[in-house]
Backbone as ProteinMPNN parsed JSONL, in Angstrom:
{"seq_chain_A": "XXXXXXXXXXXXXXXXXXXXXXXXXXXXXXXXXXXXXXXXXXXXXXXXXXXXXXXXXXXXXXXXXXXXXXXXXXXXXXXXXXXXXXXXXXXXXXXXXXXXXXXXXXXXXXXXXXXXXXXXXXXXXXXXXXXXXXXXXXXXXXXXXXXXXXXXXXXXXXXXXXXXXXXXXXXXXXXXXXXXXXXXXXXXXXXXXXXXXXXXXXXXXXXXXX", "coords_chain_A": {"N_chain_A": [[119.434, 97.638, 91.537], [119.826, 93.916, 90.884], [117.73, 91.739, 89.971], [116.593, 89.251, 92.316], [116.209, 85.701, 91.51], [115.133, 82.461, 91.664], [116.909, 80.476, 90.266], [119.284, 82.366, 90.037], [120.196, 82.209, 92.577], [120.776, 79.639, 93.087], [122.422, 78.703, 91.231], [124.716, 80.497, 92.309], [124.879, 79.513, 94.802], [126.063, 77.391, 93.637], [128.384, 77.823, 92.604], [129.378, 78.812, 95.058], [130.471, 76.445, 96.504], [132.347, 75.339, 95.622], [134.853, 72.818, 95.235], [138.033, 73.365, 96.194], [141.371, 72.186, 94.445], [142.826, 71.398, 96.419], [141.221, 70.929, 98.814], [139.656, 69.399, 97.688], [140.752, 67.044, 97.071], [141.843, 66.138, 99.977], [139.523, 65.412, 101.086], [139.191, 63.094, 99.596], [141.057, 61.937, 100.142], [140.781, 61.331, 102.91], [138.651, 59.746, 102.855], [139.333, 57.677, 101.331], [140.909, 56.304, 103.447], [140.098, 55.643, 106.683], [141.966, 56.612, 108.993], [143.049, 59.0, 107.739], [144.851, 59.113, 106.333], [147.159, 60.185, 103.553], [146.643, 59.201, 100.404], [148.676, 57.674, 97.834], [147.246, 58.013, 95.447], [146.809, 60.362, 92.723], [144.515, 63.051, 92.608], [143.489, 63.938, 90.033], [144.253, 61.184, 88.998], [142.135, 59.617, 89.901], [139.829, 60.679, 90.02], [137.415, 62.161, 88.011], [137.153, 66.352, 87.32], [134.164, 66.984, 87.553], [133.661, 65.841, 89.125], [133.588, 67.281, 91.46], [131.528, 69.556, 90.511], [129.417, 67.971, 90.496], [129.067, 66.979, 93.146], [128.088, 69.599, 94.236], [126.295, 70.49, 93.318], [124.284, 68.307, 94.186], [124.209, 69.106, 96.979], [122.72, 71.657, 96.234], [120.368, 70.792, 95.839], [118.469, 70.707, 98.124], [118.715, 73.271, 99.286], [117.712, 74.656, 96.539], [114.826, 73.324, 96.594], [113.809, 74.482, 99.283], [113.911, 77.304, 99.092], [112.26, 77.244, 97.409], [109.869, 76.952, 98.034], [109.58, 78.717, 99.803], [109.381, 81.193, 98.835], [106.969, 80.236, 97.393], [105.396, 80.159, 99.501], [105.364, 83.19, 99.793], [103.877, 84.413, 98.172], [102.069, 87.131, 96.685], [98.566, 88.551, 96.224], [96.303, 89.254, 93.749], [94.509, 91.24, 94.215], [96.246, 92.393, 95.975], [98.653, 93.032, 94.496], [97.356, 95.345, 92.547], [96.436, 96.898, 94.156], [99.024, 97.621, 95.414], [100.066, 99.024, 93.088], [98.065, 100.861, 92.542], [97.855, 102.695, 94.844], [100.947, 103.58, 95.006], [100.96, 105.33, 92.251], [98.798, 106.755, 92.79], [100.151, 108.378, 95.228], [102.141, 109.984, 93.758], [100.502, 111.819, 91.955], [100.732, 112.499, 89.34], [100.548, 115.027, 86.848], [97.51, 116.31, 85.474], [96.389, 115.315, 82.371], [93.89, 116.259, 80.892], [91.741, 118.327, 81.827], [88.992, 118.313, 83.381], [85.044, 118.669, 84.333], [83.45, 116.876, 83.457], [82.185, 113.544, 83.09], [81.786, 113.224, 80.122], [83.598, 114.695, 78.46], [85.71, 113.145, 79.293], [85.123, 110.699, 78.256], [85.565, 111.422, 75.603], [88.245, 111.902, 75.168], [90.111, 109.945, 76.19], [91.216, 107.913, 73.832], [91.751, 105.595, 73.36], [91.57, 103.487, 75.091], [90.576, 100.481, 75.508], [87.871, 99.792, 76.414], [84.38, 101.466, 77.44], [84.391, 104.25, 79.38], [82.559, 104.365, 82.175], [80.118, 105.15, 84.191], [80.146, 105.425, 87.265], [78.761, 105.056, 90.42], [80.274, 107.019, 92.34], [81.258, 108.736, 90.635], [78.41, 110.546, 90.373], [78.002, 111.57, 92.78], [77.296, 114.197, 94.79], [78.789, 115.012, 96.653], [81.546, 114.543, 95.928], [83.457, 115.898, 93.564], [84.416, 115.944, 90.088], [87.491, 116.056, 88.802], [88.974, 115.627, 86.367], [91.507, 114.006, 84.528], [93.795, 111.214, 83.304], [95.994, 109.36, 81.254], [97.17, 105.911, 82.708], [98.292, 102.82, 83.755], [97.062, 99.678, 84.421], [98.506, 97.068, 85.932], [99.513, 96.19, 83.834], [97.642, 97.035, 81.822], [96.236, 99.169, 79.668], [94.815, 101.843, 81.473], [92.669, 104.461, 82.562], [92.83, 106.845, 84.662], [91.262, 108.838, 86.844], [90.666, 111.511, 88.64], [89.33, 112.927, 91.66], [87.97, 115.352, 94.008], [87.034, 115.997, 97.08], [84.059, 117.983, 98.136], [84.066, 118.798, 100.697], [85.753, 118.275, 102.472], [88.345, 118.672, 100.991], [90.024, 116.896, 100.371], [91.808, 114.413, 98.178], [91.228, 111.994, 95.601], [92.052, 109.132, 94.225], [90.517, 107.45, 90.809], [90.536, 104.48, 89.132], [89.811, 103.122, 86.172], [89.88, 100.107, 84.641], [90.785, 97.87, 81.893], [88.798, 94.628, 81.915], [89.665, 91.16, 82.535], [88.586, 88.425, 83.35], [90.443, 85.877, 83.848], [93.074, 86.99, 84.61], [92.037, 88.301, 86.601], [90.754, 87.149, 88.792], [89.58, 86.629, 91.006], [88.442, 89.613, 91.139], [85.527, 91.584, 93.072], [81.907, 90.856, 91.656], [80.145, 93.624, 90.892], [77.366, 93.178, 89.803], [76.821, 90.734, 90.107], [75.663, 90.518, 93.187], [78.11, 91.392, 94.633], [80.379, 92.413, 96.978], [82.529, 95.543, 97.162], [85.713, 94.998, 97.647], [88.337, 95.715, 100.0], [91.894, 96.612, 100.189], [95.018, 97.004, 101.913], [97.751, 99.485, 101.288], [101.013, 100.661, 101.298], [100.202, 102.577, 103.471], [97.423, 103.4, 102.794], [94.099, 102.766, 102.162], [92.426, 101.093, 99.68], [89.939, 100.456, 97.178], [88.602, 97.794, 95.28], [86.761, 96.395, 92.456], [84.446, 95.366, 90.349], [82.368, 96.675, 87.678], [79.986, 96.485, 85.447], [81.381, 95.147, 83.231], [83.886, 96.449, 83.451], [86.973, 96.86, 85.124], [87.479, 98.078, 88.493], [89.629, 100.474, 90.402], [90.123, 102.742, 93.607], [91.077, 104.885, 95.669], [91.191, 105.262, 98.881], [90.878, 106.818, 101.087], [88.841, 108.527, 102.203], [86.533, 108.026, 102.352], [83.375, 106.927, 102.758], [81.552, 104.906, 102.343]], "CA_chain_A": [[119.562, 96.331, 92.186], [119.446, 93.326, 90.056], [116.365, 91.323, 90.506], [116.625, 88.071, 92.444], [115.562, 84.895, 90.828], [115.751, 81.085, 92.075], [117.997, 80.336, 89.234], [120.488, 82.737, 90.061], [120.356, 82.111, 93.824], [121.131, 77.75, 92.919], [124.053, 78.912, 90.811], [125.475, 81.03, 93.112], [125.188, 78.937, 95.932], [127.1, 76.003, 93.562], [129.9, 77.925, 92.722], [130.33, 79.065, 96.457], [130.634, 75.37, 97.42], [133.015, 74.216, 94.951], [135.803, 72.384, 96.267], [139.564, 73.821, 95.886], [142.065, 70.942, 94.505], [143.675, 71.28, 97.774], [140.122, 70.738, 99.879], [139.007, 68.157, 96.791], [141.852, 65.58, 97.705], [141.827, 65.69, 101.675], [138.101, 64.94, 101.152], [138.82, 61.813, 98.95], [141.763, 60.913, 100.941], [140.084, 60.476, 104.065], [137.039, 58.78, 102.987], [139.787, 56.66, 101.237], [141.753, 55.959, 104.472], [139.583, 56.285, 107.421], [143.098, 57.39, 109.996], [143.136, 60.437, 107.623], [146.664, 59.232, 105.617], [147.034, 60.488, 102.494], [146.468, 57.938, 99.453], [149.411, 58.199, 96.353], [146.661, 58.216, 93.883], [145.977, 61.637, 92.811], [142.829, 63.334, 92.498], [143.088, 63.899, 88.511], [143.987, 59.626, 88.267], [141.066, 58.6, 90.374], [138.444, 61.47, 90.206], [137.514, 64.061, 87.002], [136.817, 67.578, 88.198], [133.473, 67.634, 87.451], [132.737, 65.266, 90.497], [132.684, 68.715, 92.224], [130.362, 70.03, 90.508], [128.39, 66.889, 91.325], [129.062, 67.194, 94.743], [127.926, 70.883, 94.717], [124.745, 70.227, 92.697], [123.519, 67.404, 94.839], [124.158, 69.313, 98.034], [121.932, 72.612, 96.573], [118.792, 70.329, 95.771], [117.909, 70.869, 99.388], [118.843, 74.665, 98.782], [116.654, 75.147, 95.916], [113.409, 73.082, 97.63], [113.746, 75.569, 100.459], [113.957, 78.523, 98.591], [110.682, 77.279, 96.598], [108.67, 76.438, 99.008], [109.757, 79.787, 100.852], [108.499, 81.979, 97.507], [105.708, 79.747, 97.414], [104.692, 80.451, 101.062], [105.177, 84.572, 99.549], [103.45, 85.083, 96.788], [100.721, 88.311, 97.03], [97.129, 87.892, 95.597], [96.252, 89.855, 92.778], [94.178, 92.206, 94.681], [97.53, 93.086, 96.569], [99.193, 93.917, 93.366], [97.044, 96.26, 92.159], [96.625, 97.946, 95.693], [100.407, 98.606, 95.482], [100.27, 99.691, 92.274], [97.268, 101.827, 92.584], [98.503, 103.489, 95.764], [101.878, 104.453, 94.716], [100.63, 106.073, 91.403], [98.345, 108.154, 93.394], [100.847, 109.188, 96.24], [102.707, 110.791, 93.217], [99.761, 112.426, 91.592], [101.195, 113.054, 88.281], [100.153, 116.493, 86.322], [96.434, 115.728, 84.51], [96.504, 115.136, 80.673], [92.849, 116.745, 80.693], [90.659, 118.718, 82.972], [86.603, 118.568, 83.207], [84.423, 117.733, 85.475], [82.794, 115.734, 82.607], [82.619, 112.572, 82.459], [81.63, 112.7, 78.44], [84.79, 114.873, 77.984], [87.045, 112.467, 79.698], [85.012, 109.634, 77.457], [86.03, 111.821, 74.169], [90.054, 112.312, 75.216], [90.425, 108.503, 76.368], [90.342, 107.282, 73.108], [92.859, 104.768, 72.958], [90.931, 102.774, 75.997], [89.575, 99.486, 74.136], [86.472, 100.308, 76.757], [84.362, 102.516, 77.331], [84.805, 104.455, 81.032], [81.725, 103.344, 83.348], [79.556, 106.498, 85.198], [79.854, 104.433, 88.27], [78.043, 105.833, 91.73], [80.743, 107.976, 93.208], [80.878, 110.078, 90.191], [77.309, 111.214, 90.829], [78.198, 111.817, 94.285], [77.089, 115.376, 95.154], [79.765, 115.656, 97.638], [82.658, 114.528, 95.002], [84.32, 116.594, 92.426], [85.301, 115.332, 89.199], [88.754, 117.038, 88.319], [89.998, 115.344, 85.097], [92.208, 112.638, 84.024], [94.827, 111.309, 82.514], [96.133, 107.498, 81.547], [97.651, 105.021, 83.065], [98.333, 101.148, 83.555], [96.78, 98.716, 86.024], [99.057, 94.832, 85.792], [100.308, 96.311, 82.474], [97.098, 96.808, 80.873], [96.033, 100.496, 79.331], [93.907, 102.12, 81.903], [92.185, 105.4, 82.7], [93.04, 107.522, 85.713], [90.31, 110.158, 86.942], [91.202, 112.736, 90.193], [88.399, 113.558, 92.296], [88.311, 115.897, 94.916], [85.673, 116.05, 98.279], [83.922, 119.133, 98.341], [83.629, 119.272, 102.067], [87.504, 118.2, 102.834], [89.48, 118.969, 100.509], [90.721, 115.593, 99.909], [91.954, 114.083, 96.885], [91.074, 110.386, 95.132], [92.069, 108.763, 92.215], [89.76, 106.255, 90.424], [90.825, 103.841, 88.049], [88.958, 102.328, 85.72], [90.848, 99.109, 83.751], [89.539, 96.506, 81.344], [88.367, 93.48, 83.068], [89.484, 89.716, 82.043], [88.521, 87.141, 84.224], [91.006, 84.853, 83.91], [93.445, 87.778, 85.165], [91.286, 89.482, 88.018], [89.561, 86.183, 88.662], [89.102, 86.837, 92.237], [87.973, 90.959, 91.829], [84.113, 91.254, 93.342], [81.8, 91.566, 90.355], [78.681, 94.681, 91.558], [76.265, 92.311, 88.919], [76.807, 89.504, 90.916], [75.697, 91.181, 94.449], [79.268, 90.671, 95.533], [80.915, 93.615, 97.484], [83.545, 95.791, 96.804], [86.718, 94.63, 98.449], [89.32, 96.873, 100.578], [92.956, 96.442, 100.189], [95.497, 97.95, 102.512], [98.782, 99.319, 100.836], [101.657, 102.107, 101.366], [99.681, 103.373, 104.241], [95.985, 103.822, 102.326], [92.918, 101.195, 101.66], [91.898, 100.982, 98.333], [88.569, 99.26, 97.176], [88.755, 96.795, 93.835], [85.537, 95.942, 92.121], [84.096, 94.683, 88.934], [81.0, 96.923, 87.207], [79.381, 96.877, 84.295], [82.877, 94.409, 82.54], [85.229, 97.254, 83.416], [87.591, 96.773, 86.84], [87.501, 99.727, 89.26], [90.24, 100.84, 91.719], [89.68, 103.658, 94.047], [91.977, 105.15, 96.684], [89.727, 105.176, 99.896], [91.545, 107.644, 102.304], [88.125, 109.732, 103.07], [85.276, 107.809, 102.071], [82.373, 106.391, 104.075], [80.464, 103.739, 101.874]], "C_chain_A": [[119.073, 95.248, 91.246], [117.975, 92.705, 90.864], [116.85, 89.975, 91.131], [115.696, 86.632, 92.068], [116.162, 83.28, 91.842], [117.298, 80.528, 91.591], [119.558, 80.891, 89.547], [121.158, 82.784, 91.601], [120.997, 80.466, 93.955], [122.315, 78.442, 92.146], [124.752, 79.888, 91.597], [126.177, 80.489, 94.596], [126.372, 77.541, 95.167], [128.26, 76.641, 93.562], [130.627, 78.526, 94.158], [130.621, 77.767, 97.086], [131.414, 74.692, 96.975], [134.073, 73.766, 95.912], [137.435, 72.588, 95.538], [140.291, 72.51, 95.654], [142.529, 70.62, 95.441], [142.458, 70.502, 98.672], [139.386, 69.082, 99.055], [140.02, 66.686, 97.125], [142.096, 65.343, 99.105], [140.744, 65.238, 101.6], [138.202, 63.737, 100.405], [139.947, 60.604, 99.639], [141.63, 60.936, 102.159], [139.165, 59.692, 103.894], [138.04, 57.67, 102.241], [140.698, 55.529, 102.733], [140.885, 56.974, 105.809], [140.474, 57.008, 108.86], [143.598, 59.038, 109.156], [144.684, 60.145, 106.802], [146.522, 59.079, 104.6], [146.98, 59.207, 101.543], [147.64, 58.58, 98.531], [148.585, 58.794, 95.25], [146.179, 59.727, 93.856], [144.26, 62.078, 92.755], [142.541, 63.049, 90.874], [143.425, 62.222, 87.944], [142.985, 58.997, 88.623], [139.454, 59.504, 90.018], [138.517, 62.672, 88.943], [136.891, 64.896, 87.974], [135.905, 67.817, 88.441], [132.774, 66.793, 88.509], [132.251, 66.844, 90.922], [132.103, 69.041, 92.471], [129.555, 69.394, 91.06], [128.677, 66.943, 92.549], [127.739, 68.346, 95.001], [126.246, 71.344, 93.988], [124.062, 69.356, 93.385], [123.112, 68.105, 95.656], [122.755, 71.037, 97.865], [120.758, 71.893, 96.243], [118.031, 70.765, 96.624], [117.5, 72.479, 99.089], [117.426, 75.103, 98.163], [115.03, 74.469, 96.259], [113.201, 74.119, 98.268], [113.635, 76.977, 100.004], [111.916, 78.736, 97.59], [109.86, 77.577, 97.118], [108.663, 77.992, 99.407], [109.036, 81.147, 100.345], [107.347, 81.661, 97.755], [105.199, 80.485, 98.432], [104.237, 82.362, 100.729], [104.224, 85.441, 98.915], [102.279, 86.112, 97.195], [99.926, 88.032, 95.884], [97.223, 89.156, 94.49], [96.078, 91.153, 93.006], [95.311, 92.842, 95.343], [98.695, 94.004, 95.54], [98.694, 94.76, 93.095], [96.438, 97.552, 93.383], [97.818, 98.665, 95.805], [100.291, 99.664, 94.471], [99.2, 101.716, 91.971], [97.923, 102.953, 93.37], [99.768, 104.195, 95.581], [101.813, 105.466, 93.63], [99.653, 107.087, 91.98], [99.247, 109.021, 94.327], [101.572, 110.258, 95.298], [102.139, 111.639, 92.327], [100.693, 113.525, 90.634], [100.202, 114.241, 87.977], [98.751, 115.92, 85.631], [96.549, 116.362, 83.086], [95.212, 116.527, 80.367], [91.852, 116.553, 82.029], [89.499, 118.906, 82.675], [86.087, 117.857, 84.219], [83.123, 117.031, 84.578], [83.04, 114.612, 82.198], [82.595, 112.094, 80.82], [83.089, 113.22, 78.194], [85.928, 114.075, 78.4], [86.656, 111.568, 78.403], [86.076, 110.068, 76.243], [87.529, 111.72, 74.392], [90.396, 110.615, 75.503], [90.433, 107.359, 75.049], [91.346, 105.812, 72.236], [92.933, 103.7, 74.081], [90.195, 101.689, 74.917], [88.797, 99.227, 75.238], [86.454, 101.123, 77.182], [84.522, 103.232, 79.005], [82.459, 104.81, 80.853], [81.378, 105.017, 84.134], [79.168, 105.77, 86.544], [79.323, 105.639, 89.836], [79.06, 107.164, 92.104], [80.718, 109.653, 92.254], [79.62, 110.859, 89.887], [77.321, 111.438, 92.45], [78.3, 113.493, 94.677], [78.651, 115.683, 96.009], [81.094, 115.414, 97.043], [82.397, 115.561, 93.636], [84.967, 116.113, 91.026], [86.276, 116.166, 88.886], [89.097, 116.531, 86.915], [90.971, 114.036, 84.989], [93.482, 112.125, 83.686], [95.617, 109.492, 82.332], [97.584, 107.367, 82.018], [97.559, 103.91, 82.783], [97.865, 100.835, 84.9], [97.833, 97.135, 85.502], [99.137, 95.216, 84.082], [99.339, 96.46, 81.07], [96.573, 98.58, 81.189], [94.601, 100.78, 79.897], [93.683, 103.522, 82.135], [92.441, 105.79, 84.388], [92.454, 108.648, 86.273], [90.621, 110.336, 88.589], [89.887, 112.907, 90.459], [88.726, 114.244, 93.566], [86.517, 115.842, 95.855], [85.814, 117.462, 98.545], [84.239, 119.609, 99.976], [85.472, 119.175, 102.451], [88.603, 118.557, 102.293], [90.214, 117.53, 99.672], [90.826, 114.79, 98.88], [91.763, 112.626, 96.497], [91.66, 109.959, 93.999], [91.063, 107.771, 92.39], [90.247, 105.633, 89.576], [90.027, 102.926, 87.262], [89.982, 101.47, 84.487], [90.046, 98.318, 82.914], [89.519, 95.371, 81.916], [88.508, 92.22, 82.495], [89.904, 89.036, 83.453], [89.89, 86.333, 84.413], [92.416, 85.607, 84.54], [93.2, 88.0, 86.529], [90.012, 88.223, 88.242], [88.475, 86.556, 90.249], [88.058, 88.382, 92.743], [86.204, 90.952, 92.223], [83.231, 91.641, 91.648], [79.88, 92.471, 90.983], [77.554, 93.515, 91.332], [75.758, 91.227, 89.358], [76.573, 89.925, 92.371], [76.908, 91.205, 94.833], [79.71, 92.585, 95.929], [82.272, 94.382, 97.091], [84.791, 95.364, 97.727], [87.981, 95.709, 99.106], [90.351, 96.535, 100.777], [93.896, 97.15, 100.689], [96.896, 97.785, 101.783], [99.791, 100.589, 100.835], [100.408, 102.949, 102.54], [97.846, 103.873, 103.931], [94.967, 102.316, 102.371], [92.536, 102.118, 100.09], [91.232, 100.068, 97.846], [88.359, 98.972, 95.511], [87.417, 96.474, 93.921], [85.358, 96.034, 90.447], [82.209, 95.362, 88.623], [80.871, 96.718, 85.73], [81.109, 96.105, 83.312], [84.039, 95.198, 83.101], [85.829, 96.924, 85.237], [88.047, 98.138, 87.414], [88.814, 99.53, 90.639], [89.922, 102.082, 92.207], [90.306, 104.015, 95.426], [90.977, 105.128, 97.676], [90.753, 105.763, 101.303], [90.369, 108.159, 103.309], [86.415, 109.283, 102.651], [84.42, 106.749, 103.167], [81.444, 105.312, 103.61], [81.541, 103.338, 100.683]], "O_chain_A": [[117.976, 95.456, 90.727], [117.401, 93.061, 91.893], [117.657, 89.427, 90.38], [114.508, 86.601, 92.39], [117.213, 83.112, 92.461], [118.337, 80.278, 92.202], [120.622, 80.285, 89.419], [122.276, 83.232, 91.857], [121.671, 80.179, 94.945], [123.273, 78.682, 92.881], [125.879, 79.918, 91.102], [127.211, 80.743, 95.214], [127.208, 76.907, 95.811], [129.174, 76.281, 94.303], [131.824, 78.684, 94.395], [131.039, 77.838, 98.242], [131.59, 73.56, 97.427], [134.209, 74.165, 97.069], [137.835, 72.007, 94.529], [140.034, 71.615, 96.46], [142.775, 69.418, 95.541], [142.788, 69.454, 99.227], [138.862, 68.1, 99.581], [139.686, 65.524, 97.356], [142.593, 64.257, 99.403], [140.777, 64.2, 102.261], [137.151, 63.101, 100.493], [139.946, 59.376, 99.724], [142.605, 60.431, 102.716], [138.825, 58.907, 104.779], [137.635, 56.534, 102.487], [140.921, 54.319, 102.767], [140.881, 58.19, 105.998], [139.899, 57.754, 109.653], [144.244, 59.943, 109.684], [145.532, 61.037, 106.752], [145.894, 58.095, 104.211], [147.322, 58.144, 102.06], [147.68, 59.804, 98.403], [148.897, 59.657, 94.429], [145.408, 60.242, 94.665], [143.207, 61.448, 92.855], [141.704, 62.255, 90.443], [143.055, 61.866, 86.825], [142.656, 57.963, 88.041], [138.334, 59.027, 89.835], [139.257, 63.651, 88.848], [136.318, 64.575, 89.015], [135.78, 68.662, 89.327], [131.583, 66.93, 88.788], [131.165, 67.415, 90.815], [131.638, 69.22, 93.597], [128.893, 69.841, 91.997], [127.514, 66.913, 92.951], [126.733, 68.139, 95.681], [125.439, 72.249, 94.2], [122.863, 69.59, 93.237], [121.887, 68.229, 95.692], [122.101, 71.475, 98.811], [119.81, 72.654, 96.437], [116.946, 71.235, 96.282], [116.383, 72.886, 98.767], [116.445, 75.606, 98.711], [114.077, 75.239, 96.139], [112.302, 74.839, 97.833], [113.172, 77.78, 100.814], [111.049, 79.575, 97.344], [109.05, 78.442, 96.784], [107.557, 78.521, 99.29], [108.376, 81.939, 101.017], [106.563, 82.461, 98.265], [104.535, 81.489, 98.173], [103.211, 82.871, 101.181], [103.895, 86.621, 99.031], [101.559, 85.761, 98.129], [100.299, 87.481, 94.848], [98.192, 89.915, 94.471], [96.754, 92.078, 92.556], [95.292, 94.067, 95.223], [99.291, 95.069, 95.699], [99.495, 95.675, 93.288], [96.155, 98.744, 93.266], [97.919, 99.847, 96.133], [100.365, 100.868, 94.714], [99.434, 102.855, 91.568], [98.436, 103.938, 92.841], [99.809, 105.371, 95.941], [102.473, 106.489, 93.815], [99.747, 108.258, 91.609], [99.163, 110.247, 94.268], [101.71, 111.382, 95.78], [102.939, 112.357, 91.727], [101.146, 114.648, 90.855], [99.211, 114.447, 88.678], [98.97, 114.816, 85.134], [96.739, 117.536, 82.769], [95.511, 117.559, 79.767], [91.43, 115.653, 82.756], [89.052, 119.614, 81.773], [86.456, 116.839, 84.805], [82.028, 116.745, 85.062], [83.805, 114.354, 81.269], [83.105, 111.087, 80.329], [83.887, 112.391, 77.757], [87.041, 114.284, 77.918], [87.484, 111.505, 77.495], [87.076, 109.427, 75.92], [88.052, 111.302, 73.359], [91.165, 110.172, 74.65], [89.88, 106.26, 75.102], [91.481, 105.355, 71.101], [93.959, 103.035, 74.221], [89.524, 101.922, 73.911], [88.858, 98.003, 75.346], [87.412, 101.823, 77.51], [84.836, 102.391, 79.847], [81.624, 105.185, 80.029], [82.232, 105.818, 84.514], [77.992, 105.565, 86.845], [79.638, 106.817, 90.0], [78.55, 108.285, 92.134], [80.461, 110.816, 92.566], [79.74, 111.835, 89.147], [76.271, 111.392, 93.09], [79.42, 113.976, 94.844], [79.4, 116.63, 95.768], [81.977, 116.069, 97.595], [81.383, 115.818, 92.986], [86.184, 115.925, 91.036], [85.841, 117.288, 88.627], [89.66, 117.42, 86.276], [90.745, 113.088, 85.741], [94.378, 112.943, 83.896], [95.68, 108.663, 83.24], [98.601, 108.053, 81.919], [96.926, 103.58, 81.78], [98.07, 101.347, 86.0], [97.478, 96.357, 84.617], [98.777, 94.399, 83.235], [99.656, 96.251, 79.899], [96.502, 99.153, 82.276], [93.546, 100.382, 79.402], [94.736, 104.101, 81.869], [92.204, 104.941, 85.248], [93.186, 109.637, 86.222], [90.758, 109.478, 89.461], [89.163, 113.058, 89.475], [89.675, 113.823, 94.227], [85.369, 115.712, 95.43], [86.794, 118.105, 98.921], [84.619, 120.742, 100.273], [86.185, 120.16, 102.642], [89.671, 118.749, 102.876], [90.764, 117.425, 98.576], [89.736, 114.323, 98.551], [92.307, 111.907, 97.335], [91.669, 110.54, 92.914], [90.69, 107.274, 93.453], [90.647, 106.48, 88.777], [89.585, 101.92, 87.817], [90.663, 102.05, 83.641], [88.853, 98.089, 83.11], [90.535, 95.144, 82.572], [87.52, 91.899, 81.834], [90.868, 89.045, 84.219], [90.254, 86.343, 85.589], [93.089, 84.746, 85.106], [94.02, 87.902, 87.442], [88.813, 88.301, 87.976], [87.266, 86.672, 90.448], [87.366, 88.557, 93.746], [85.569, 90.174, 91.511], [83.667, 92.374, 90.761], [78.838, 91.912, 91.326], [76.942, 92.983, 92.258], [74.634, 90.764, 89.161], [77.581, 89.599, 92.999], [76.79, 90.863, 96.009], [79.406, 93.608, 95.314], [83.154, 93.641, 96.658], [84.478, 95.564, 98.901], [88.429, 96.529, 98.304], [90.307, 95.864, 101.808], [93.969, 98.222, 100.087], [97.384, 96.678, 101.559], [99.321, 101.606, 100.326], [99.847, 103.97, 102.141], [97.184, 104.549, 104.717], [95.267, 101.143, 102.589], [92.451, 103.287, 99.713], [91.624, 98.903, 97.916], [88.017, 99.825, 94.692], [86.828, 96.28, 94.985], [86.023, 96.645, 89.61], [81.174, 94.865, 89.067], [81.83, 96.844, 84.968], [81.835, 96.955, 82.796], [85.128, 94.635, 83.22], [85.135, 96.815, 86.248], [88.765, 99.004, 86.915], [88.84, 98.683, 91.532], [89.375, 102.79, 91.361], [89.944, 103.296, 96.357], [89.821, 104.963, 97.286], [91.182, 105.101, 102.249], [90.464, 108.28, 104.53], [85.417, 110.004, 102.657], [84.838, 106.043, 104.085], [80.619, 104.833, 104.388], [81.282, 102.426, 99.897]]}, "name": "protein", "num_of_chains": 1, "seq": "XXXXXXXXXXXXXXXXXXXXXXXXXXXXXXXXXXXXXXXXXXXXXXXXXXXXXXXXXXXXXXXXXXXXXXXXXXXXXXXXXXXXXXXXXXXXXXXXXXXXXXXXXXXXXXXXXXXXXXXXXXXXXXXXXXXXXXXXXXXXXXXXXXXXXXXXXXXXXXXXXXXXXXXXXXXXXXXXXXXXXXXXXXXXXXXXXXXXXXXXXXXXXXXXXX"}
């Protein structure tokens, strides 16, 4: 499916409005003769063609306002992007690159991360599992992907750990700053965005309790 754009939604709408030579001269010979009776003068001695267009460009101004505004009114927050993105890359829980339940051996195999991965709370979490790894992207930037599993359930997580620029992820909470982690609902899961130690954390949140 192509992608839809403003651009190609205003040119589409002009050339559906052009006006047929046939429809272009009843329209100039009534507004010339308000009983509707034809004028001699043709269209090509009184009018070039590209009135038309001008016609058909004035009339989508409105068009393309309405369409702006309507985007505008759409747009999803940042945190929503990377909720989708997170969430669908876990539902398909690609094959792992490398298995350990170490976080130094993930450090050593990641090594093409320009930072370093973050021993953040959950992976000291007695009741989590580290499984292993394997990369990914968060918003197009080269991130780390670690599987955990809950001893007691069974149940599977991803974590993501990304590099963190502000001016990007202006809004994500940052730990350093007391601020909280935030919970994003997407494809059926919550998933909780946060900012430790510079690096930005995602974290599927199907089965967790804090």
């Amino acid at each position: 499916m192509s992608k839809f754009t403003l651009k190609n939604a205003v040119q589409k709408h002009i050339d559906s409005i052009e006006l047929t030579d046939v429809q272009f001269r009843k329209l100039v010979d009534i507004q010339g003769d308000p009983h509707g009776i034809k004028s001699e003068t043709t269209r090509s001695d009184r009018y070039p063609r590209t009135y038309a267009k001008i016609f058909g460009i004035a009339a989508t101004l409105v068009l393309a306002i309405s369409i702006g505004l309507f985007y505008s009114n759409q747009q999803i927050t940042i945190d929503e992007e990377i909720a989708f993105e997170v969430s669908n890359n876990h539902l398909k829980l690609k094959p792992l690159e490398i298995h350990s339940h170490q976080l130094n051996d993930l450090s050593r195999y990641f090594t093409l991360l320009d930072f370093k991965l973050v021993d953040t709370k959950i992976l000291n979490d007695p009741n989590w599992e580290l499984l292993g790894g394997r990369y990914c992207s968060v918003q197009g930037n080269t991130a780390a992907q670690l599987r955990l599993k809950n001893k007691q359930t069974g149940v599977i997580e991803t974590l993501y750990q990304a590099p963190y620029y502000a001016s990007q992820f202006n809004n994500a909470p940052i730990l350093e700053n007391n601020q909280s982690p935030i919970n994003v609902y997407a494809k059926g899961m919550s998933v909780k965005i946060w900012v430790e130690k510079g690096v930005l954390f995602a974290l599927t949140n199907n089965d967790l309790q804090n």
